[in-house]
C-alpha positions in Angstrom: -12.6 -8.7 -6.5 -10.2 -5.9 -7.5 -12.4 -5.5 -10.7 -15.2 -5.4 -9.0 -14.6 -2.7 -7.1 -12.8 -0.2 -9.3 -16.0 -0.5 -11.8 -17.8 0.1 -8.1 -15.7 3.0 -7.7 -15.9 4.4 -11.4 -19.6 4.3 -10.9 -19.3 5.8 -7.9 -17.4 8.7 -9.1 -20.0 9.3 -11.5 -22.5 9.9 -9.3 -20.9 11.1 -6.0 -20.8 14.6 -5.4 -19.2 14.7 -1.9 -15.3 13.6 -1.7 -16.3 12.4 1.7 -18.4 9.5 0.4 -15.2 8.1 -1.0 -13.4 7.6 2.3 -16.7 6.1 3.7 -16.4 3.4 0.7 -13.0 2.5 2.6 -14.6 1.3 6.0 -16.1 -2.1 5.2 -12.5 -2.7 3.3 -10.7 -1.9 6.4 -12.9 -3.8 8.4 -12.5 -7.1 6.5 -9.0 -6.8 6.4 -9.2 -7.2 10.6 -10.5 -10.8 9.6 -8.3 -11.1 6.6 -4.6 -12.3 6.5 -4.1 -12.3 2.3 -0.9 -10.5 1.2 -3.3 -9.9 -2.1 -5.7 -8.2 0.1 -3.8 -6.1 1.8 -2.4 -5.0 -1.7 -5.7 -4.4 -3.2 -6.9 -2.1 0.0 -3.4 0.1 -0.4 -3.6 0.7 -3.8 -7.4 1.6 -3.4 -6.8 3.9 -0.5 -4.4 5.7 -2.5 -6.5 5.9 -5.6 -9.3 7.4 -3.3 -7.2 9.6 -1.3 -5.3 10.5 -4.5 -8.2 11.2 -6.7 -9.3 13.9 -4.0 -6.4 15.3 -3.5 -5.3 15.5 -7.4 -8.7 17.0 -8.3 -8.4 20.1 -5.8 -4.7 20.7 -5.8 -3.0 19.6 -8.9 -6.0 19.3 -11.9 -3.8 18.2 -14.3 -5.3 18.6 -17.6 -6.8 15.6 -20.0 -4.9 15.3 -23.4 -6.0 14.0 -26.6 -1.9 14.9 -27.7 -0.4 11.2 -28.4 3.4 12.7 -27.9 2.1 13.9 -24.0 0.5 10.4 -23.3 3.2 8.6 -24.8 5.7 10.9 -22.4 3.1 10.3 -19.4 3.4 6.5 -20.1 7.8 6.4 -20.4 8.2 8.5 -17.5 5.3 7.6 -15.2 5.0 3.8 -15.6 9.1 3.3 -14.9 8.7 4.2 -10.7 6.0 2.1 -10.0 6.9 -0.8 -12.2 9.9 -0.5 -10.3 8.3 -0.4 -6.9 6.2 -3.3 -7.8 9.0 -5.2 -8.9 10.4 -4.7 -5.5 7.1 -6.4 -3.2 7.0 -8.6 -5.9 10.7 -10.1 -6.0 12.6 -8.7 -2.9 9.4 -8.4 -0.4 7.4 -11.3 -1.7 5.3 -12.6 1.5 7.6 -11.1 3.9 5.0 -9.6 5.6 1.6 -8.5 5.1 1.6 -4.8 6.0 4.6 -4.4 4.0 2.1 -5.3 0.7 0.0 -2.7 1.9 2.3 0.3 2.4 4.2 -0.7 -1.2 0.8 -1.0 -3.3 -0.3 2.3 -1.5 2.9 3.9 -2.1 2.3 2.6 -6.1 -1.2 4.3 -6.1 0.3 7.6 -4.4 3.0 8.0 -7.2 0.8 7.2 -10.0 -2.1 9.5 -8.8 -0.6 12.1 -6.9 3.3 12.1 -7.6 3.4 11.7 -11.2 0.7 14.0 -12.5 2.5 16.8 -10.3 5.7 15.9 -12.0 3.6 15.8 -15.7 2.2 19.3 -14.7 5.6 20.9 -13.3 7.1 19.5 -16.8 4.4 20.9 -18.6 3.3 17.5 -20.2 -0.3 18.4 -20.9 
C-alpha cells in the first residue's frame, strides 16, 4: 500500500499544479485511519503527511538545489540518513506497539527531518 501511494503521489506531483491538491490527497487517509487500528498504518499516514506538507514547504522556503556532485550526495547521505535511522530505531525498538499515535507522530517526525530539517541543514552548510 505504501508503494502504491508514493508512485500515486509522484504522478501526482507531475501533474498537479496547486499545492493545495496535495493536502486534499490526505483526507480519505485520514478518514480510514478513524476505522483503522494498524500501528503500520498510522506509520505510513505520518510519514506521508510529512512528505506532503514537507514537499510544500521545502519548495517555497528552502529550494535546495539538485546535485549531480557524488562528494555532496555522499555528504547528504552520512549526515542526513544518521537522525532518522536513529529515530526509527527508537519506534522500532523502544516504542514498538506501545501505542498507535505514538507511530504516527515518530514516522511524521522521520518525514519532517528528512524533507524539511535536513535539506535546511544541507543548504545552511552549503552542501549543494
Amino acid at each position: 500500500m505504501g508503494a502504491f501511494l508514493m508512485l500515486l503521489l509522484i504522478l501526482a506531483i507531475s501533474k498537479i499544479n496547486n499545492d493545495v491538491y496535495f493536502l486534499l490527497f490526505l483526507i480519505p487517509l485520514y478518514v480510514i485511519m478513524i476505522f483503522q487500528n494498524d500501528h503500520a498504518y498510522y506509520g505510513l499516514i505520518g510519514i506521508l503527511t510529512a512528505v506532503i506538507v514537507g514537499y510544500i514547504f521545502e519548495k517555497k522556503y528552502i529550494e535546495l538545489q539538485y546535485t549531480t556532485s557524488k562528494k555532496f550526495n555522499i555528504l547528504r547521505v552520512v549526515c542526513g540518513y544518521p537522525p532518522a535511522l536513529a529515530l526509527f530505531s527508537i519506534r522500532y525498538f523502544l516504542l514498538a506497539n506501545v501505542h498507535i499515535l505514538l507511530d504516527y507522530f515518530i514516522m511524521f517526525l522521520i518525514g519532517v527531518y528528512l524533507v524539511i530539517l535536513a535539506p535546511l541543514i544541507f543548504k545552511k552548510l552549503k552542501f549543494l
